[in-house]
C-alpha positions as CSV (number, residue, x, y, z in Angstrom):
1,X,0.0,0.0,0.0
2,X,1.7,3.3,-1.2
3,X,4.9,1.2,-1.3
4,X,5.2,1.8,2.4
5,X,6.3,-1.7,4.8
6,X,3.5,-2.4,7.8
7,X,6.4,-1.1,10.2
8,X,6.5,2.2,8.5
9,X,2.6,2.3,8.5
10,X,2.9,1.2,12.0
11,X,5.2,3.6,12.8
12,X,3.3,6.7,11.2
13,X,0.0,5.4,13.2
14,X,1.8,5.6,16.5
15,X,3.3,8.9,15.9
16,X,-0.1,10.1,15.0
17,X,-1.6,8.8,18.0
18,X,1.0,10.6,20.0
19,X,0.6,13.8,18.2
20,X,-3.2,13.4,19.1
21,X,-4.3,11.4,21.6
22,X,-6.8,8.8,21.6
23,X,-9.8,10.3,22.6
24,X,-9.0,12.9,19.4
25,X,-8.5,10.4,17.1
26,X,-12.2,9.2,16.5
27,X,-13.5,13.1,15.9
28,X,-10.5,13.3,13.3
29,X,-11.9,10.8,11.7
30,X,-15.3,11.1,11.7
31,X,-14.8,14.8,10.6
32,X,-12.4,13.8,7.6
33,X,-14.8,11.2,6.6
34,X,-17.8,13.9,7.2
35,X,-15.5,16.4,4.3
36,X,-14.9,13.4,1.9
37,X,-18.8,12.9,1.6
38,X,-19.5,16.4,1.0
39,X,-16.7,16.9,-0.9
40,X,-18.1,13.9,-3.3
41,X,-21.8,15.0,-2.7
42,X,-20.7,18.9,-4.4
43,X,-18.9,16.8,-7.3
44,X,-22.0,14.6,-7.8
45,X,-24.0,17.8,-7.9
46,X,-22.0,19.7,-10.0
47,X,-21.8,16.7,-12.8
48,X,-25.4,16.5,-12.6
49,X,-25.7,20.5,-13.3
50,X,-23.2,20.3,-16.2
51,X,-24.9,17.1,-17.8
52,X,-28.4,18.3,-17.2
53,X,-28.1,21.8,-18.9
54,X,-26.0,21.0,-22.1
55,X,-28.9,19.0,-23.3
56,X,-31.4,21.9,-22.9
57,X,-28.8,24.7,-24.2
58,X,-28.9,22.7,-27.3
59,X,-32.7,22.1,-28.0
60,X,-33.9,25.8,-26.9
61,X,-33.3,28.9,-29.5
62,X,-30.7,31.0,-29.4
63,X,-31.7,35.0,-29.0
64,X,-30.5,35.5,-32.2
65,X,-33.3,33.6,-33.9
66,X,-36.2,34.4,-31.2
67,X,-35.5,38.2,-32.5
68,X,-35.1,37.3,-36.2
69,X,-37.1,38.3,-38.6
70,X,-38.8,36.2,-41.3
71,X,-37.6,37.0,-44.7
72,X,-39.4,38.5,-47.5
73,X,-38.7,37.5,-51.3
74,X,-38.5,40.9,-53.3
75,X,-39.9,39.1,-56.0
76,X,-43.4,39.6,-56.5
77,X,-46.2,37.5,-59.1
């Protein structure tokens, strides 16, 4: 995993826990884990957004053509 040994793993756990204490180690946690979802949830959203508007930018009129006049052949009969 990440090319590291379990002893180096091992070691970076226990320096964390020393840094931290175990009683903060669980609300570091949760609160990392509480980012990642929202943090996924905003992506989720945003991809939704994106995909869901190109569809109806490309079906509706542009202004252009809503303020465009119909043409009128100079020819007459």
């Amino acid at each position: 995993m990440f090319g590291l040994s379990p002893w180096e793993l091992l070691l970076i756990f226990l320096a964390i826990l020393l840094l931290f204490g175990a009683k903060r180690l669980p609300e570091i946690g949760s609160s990392l884990g509480r980012g990642i979802r929202e943090f996924k949830g905003s992506i989720k959203e945003v991809e939704g957004n994106v995909r869901g508007e190109l569809p109806k930018e490309t079906s509706a009129p542009s202004a252009h053509q809503e303020t465009a006049q119909p043409r009128t052949s100079n020819t007459e009969v």
